[in-house]
N, C-alpha and C positions, 0 to 999 in steps of 0.2 A: 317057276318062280317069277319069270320076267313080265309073262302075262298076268300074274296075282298082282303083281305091284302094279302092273300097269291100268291095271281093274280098279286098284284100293284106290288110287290117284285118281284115277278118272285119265281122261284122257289131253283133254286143255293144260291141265296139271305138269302132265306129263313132257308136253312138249316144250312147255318154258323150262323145265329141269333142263331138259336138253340144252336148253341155248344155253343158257346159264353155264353149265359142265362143260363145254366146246370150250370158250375161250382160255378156264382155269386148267382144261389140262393141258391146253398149251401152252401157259405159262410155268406150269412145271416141267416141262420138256425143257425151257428156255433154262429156266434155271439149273436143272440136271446136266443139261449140256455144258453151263460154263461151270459147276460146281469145280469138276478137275482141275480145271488150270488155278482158281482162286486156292483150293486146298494145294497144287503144285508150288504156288507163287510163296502162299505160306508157310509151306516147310524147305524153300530152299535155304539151305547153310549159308552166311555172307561170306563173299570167297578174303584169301588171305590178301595185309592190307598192302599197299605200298608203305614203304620206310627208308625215308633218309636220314644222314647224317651228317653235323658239321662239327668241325672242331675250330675255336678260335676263328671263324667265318669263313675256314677252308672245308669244302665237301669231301667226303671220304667215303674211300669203294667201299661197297662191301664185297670181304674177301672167301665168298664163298664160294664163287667159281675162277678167283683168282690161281695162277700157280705159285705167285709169288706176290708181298703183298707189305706192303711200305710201314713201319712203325710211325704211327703221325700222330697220334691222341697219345697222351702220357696218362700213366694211373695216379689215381688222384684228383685229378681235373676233371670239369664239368665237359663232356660232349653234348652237341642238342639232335636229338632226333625230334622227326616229324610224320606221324603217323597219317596214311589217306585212306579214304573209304577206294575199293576197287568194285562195289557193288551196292547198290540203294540199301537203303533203310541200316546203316551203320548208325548205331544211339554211343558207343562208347568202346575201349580199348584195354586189354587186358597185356601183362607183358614182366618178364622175366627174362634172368640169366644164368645160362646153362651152369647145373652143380649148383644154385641156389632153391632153396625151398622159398625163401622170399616172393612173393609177386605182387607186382603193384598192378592201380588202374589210372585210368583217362576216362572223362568223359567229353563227348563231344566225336561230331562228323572227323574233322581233322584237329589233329592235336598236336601240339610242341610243345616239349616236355627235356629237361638236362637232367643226365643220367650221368655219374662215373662208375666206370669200369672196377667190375670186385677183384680183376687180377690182373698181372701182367702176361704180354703173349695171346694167343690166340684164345678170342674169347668174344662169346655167342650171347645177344639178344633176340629172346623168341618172343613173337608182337601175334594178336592174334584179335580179330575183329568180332565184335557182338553186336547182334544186332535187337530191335526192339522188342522180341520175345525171349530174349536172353537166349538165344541161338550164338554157338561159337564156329569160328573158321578156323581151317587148321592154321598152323606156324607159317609165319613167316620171319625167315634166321637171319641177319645181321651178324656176321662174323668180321671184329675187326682184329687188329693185331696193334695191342698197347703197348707201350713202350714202359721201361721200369722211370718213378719218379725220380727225377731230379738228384744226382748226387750231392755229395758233400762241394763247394769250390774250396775248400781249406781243410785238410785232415794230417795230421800229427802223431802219429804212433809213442815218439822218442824213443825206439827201440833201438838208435843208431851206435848207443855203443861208447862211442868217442868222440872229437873231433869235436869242431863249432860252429857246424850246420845240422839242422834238426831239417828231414829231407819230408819236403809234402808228399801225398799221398799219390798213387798209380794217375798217370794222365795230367795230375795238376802240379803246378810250375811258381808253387807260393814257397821254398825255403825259408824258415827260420834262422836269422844269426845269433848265435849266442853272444851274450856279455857277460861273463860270471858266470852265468850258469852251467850246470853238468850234465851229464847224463848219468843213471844208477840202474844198475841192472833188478832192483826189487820192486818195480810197480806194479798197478792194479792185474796188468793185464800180463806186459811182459816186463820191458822196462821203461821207465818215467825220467824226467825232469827236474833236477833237484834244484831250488833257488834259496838263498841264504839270509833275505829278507832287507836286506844291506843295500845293496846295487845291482845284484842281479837280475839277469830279463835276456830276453831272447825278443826278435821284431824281424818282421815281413820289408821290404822295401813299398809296398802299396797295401791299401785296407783290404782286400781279397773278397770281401763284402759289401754292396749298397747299403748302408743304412738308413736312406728314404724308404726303402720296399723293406717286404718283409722277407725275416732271416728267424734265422733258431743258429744256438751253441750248446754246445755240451762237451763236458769233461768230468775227467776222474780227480778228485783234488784230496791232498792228503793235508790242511795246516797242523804247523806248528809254533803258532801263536796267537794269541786269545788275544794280545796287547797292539797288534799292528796292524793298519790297515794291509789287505792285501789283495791288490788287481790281479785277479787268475789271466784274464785277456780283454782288451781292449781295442776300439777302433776309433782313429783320432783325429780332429782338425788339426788347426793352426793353436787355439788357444784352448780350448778342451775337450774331452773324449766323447764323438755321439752317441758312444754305447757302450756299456762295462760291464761285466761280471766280477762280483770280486766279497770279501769280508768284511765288514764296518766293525772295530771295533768299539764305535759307541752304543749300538744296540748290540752287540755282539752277534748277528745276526749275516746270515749270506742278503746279496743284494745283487737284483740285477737293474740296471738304471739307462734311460738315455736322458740326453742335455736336450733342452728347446733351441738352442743355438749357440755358433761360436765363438763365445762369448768367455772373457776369465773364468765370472759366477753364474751359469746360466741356470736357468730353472730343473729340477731334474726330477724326471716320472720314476719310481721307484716301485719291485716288487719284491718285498722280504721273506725268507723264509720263520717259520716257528719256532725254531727254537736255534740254539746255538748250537754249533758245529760243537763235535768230541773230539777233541784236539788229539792229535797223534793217528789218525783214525782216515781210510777212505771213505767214500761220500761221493756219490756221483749227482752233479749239478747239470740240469738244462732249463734253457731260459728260450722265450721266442717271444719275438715282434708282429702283431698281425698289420699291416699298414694300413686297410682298409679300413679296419675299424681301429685304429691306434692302442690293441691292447699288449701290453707285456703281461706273463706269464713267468713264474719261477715253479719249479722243480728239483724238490731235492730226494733224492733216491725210490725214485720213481712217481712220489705225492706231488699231489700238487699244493704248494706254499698260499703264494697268492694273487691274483689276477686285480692288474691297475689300467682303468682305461688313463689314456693321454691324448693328445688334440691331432689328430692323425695330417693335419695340414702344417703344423712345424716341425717334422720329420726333416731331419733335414742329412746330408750326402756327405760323410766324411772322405775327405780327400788326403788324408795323410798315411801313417801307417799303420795297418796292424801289431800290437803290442802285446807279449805273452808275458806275465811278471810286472806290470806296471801299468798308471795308464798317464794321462795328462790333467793336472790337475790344477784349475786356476792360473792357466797357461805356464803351468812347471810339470816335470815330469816328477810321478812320485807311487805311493803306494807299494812300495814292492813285495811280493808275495814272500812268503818266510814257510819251507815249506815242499811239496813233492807234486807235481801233473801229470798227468796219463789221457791220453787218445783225448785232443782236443780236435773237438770238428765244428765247423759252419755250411752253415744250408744256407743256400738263397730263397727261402718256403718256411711254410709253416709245417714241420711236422705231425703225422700223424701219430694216433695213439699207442697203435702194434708196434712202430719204428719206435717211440722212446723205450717201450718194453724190451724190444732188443738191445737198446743203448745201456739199461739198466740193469740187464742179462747175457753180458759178451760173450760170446763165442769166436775160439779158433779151431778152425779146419774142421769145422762143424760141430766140436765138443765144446762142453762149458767152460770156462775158464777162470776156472779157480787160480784166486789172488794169492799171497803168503804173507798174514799180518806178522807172528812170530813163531818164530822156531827157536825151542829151548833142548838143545841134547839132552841137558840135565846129567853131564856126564862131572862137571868141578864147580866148584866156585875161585874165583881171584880175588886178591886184595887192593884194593885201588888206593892212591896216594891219600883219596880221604880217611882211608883205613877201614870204609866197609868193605863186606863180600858181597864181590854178585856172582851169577850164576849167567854165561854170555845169551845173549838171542842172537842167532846168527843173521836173523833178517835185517832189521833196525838197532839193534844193540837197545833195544830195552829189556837191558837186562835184571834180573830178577835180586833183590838184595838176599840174602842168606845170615840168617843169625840164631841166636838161642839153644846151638848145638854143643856139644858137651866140649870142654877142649876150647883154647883160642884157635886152633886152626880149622875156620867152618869150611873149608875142604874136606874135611873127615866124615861129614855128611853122607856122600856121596864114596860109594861101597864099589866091592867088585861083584859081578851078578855071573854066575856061570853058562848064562842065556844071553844074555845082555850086554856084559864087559861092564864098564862104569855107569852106576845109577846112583838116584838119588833114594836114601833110605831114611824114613820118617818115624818115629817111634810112637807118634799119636801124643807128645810130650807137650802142655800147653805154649811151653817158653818156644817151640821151636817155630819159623818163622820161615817161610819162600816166596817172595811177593812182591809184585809193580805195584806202583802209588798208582798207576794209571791204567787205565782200558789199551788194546790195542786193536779193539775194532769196536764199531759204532755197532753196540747190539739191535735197536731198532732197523737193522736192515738185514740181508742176508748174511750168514757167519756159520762156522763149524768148529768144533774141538774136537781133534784127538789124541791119546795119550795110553801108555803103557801102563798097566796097573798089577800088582802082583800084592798078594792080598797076606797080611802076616798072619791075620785071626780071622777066619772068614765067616766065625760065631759074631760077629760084632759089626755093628751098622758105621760107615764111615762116608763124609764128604771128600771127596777127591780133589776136584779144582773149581773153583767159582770166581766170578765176577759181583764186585757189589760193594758194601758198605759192612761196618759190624752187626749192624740190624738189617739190611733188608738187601738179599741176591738178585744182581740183575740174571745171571743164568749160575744153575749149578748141576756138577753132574758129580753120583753119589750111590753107594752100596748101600744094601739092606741084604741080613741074613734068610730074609724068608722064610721059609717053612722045611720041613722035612725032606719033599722033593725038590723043592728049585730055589735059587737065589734072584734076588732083585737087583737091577740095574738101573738108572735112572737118570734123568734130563728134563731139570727143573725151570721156567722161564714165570720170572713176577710179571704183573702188568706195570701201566705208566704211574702208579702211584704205591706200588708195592704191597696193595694188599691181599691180592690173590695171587694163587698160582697155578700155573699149568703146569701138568706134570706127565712128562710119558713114562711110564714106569714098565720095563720087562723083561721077564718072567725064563731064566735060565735052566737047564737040567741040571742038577745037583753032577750028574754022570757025565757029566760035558764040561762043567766046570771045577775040576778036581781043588783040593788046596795047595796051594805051592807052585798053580800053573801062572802064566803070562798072560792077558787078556789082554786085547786090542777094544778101547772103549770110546764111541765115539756118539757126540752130541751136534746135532745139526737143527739151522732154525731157519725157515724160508719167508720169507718176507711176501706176504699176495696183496698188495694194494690197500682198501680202502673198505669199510660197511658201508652202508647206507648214513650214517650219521660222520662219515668220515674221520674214521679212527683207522689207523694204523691195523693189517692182522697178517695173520701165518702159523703155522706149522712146525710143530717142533718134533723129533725123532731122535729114538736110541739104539744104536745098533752093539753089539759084542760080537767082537771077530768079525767085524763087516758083513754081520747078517741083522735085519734091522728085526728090533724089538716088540716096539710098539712105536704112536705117535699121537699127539693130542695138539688143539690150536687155541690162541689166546687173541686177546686183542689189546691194543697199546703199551707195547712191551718195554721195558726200562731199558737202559742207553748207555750208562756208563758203571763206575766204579772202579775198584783196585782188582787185578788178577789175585789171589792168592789159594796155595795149594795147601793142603792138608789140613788145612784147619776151618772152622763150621764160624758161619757170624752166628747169631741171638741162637737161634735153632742147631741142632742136628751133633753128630760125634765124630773127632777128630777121625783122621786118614791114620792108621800103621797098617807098613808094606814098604813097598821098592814102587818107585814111578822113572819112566823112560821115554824119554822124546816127547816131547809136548808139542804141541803146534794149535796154532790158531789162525784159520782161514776167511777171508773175505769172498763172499757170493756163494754158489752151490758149491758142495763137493763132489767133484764127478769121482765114479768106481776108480778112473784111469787114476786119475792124481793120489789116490787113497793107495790106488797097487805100487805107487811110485814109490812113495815114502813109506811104506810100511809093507813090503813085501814079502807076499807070503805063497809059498807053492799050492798049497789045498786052497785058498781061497782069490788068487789073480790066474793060478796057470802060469807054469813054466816059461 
């Protein structure tokens, strides 16, 4: 073959081939030889980055090969890390932390970047280097150990009981003195603060708060008065208060406020809430200061009201005292609250969003803690010197009036039950009457009813106990005969303008629920924040014998009206039967509190 080609070419031919092929195979040797290292150089992974970290322009270890390892970064706050290349060709930074799915980027050789920590305690930033072919390096960890945010500098239980020091919280040294004021053992949580809108007030010897910087308050506030101004708490100069939380009764509206200066009339930044308080009723308020940007914030039972910027540079530093029940007003002291407090606290921070959800969801000893708006035995009625009957509430004494019963003694009402002992017996009779002129809890928030029900005809559809007006129920809970197999239970909620309604309705054994038995019927409504258009929503549920029924969810739910039992407004058919123990609660109902008051061997355990 070699001589044919060398024949076809000719021979002159031939030999310039030759020269010609010398030099190019030995530029492909050249190039084969270095091909490896260029393909080596290309797939090498960029190694893991360096990373540091500073907090407030202090550097902090990372404590991963620490034994022991200093809380210095608090949660909450911005840390700055600084990411460096450890190897050529770094284009950009990828990076997370541990337990999160989240992952952000950086681009750029080196980068600085502020990051806050998602928990407290020992907690991992994993940083990892890309380089220009989107090649990743492995981890490099950042383990610091966060400190928990910032406590309360002011917290106030009033669970004290007696006496005329309300004692600040674990570690801090702000005692409340009382002037008038009380202590009462029925508040939101355990026990509250009673003030009589007169003269009463409780104060600090010093503000406990900056309020140049920013701060946040919160409390549980019960009024009872629609007609009086009332300072829940305040922080004060010389001539008037730099910062209030308190009631207007000219818009009838909550308000949280600070002064431009201390001055008699000074200018005041104002955040109001939407609508007016439901007098008689808890209500939990938090209000906060951002100082940076000068904005107040109000919140009432968990929403947010309304957000007011103010000139963040006449913030100015009260040096007088903190005031619980009043504040200073036009250089006089005044305002005083007329009315009930529970767990008031102050931040020197701006609270975050999960902390208010807790504020608005108390827990003790890690269970929920269900409030007592009333408890009606419903075991007599008395005659009171105005000559009506009531029927006591042991909680608040809003007691129930009693009339239209056969007989002038409407004590006779109320029967002997061979289950029960003394009950209240209703005959489904239009004239007869058990009922507050008033709400005792603010249905637009979290609330529960339970009560004894004992059914006289259980062929016939009957209202039990409702909140509302003659026309339209803010919540009602209510019998239906059902069908053949099973009875219906039910736990009704209108919205904010009463023309629909949610309804959890369900669905009993006929075999479960004989005639003549006892029934434990209980209606609970949960309060979840906000839609997208910012209305009010939640969840409503019906359990029988503290096994739940069914549950359904509305949105911008009605708020007040009169309690009354046994009888229907525009819609629905009287109550006849026996009812026992009534109670109406503020916040969840946890199992526990439901075992407490209504106990039962088959469904709490022995």
């Amino acid at each position: 073959m070699a001589r044919w080609f060398e024949s076809a070419l000719g021979r002159d031919h031939m030999k310039h081939a030759r020269r010609l092929l010398v030099p190019f195979v030995a530029a492909l040797a050249l190039v084969a030889a270095a091909l490896p290292t260029a393909t080596a150089a290309m797939t090498d992974r960029p190694a893991p980055p360096d990373v540091t970290a500073t907090y407030q322009g202090t550097p902090l270890t990372n404590c991963e090969t620490q034994t022991t390892c200093a809380k210095v970064a608090r949660l909450g706050e911005k840390i700055t890390f600084t990411f460096k290349p450890a190897s050529p060709d770094v284009a950009s930074y990828t990076y997370r932390w541990t337990g999160s799915g989240n992952r952000g980027s950086a681009d750029g050789s080196t980068v600085t970047i502020d990051l806050e920590a998602p928990d407290s305690g020992f907690t991992t930033l994993n940083v990892q280097s890309i380089n220009s072919i989107g090649q990743f390096s492995d981890d490099t960890r950042f383990v610091l150990n966060i400190a928990p945010r910032p406590g309360p500098v002011g917290s106030w239980t009033f669970d004290d009981g007696s006496g005329t020091t309300a004692v600040d919280g674990p570690g801090l040294a702000h005692p409340l003195t009382l002037s008038g004021a009380a202590f009462e053992s029925t508040g939101r949580i355990n026990g509250a603060l009673v003030l009589d809108g007169a003269d009463d007030y409780a104060s600090a010897t010093e503000s406990v708060v900056d309020t140049s910087q920013s701060f946040s308050i919160s409390a549980w506030v019960r009024p009872t008065s629609a007609t009086k101004l009332g300072v829940v708490a305040a922080v004060n100069g010389t001539k008037s208060s730099a910062a209030g939380l308190g009631y207007d009764p000219a818009s009838k509206r909550w308000v949280f406020a600070r002064s431009a200066a201390d001055v008699p009339n000074p200018t005041l930044y104002k955040a109001s809430s939407k609508e007016a308080p439901v007098n008689g009723t808890w209500s939990h308020l938090f209000a906060t200061y951002d100082a940076p940007s000068g904005t107040l914030k109000l919140f009432v039972n968990g929403r947010l009201q309304q957000e007011t910027a103010s000139p963040a540079a006449n913030a100015w530093k009260a040096t007088g005292a903190l005031t619980v029940g009043r504040g200073l007003l036009g250089g006089v002291t005044g305002g005083n609250f007329a009315g009930s407090l529970d767990h008031l606290q102050i931040w020197q921070r701006v609270l975050q969003p999960e902390e208010l959800f807790a504020l608005q969801n108390p827990r003790v000893n890690d269970r929920v803690a269900t409030g007592e708006a009333s408890y009606w035995p419903l075991d007599t009625a008395l005659r009171g010197s105005d000559q009506v009957w009531r029927s006591p509430d042991r909680i608040r004494a809003a007691d129930l009036t009693v009339s239209g019963f056969r007989g002038s003694d409407q004590s006779q009402a109320f029967v002997d039950d061979p289950d029960h002992g003394k009950v209240l017996e209703l005959t489904g009779a239009t004239r007869e009457n058990v009922s507050l002129s008033r709400p005792t809890v603010d249905a637009s928030t979290s609330f529960a009813v339970a009560v004894w029900v004992k059914l006289a005809d259980p062929t016939k559809p009957a209202t039990i106990v409702r909140q509302g007006t003659t026309t339209k129920d803010t919540w009602r809970l209510s019998y239906d005969p059902g069908d053949e197999y099973s009875t219906r239970w039910s736990f009704s909620r209108a919205n904010g303008n009463g023309t629909t309604e949610a309804i959890a309705i369900g669905a009993a054994d006929r075999e479960s629920t004989p005639p003549g038995d006892w029934h434990l019927l209980t209606g609970e409504y949960t309060a979840q924040g906000t839609n997208a258009l910012g209305d009010p929503v939640g969840e409503i549920r019906v359990s029988l014998d503290g096994f739940p029924l069914d549950n359904a969810y509305l949105t911008a739910a009605r708020r007040d009206g009169s309690t009354v039992l046994g009888k229907p407004g525009s819609t629905g058919a009287p109550f006849a039967g026996r009812l026992d123990d009534l109670r109406l609660y503020v916040g969840e109902l946890s199992p526990t509190k439901l075992c407490a008051d209504y106990p039962d061997p088959d469904r709490c355990g022995r």
